[in-house]
C-alpha positions as CSV (number, residue, x, y, z in Angstrom):
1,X,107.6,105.2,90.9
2,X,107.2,103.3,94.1
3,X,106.8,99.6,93.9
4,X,105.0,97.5,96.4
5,X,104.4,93.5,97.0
6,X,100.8,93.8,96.9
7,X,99.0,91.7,100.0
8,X,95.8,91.4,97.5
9,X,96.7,90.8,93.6
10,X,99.8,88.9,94.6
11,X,102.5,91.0,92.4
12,X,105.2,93.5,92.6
13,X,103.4,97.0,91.3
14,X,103.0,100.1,91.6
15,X,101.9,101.4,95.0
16,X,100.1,104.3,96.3
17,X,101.8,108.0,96.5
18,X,100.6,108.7,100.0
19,X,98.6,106.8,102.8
20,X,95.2,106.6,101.9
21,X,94.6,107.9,105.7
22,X,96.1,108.3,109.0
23,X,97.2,105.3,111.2
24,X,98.5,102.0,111.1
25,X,95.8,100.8,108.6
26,X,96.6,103.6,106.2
27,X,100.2,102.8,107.3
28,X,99.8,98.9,106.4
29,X,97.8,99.9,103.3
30,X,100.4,102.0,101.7
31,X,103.2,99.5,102.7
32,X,101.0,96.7,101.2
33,X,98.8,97.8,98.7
34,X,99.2,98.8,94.6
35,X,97.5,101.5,93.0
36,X,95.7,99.1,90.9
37,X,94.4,97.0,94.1
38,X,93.3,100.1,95.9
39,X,91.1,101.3,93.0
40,X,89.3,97.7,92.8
41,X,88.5,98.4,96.8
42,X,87.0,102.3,95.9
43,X,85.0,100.2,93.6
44,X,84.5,97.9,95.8
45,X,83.5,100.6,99.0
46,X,81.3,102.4,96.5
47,X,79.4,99.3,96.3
48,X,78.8,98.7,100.1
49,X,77.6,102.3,100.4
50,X,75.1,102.2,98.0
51,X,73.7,98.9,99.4
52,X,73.7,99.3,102.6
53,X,73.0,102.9,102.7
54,X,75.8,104.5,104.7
55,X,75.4,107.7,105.8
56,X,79.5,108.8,105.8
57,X,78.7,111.3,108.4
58,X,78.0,108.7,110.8
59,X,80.8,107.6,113.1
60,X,79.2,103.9,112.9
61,X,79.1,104.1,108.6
62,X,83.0,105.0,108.6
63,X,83.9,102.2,111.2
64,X,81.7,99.5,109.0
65,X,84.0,100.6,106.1
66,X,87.5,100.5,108.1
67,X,86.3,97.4,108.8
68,X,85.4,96.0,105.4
69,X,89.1,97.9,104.3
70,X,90.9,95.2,106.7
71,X,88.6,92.3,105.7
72,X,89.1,93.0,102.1
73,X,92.9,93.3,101.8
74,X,93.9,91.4,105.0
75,X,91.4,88.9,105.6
76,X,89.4,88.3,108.9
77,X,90.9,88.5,111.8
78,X,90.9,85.0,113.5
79,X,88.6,84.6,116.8
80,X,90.4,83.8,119.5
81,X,88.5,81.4,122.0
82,X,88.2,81.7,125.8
83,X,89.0,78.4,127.3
């Protein structure tokens, strides 16, 4: 059993046996997430599908939800201003 730091409950547990998908997200995700953590965001995605009635087969749907996958375990991204 592999155990991970989790980035979102805040414990040592048990992480995920493979990236949940390709690339450094899926990369930080594995790295940084537990089992239990990722389940809560399924919940979580199946949620945000429902209401906002995403069509998976559109290229815009699945980047709304990489996006909500960053926001959710890592937080927003801080703006950066243009002085």
């Amino acid at each position: 059993m592999r155990m991970v730091d989790c980035i979102k409950l805040k414990q040592n547990l048990e992480g995920l046996e493979s990236q949940p998908f390709p690339g450094e997200l899926g990369k930080k995700i594995f790295n940084e997430v537990s089992k239990v953590a990722w389940k809560e965001w399924l919940e979580k995605q199946k949620m945000l599908v429902n209401e906002y009635r995403l069509n998976l087969s559109e290229i815009k749907a699945r980047q709304f939800l990489m996006t909500e996958t960053e926001n959710y375990f890592f937080g927003v991204p801080e703006k950066k201003s243009i002085d």
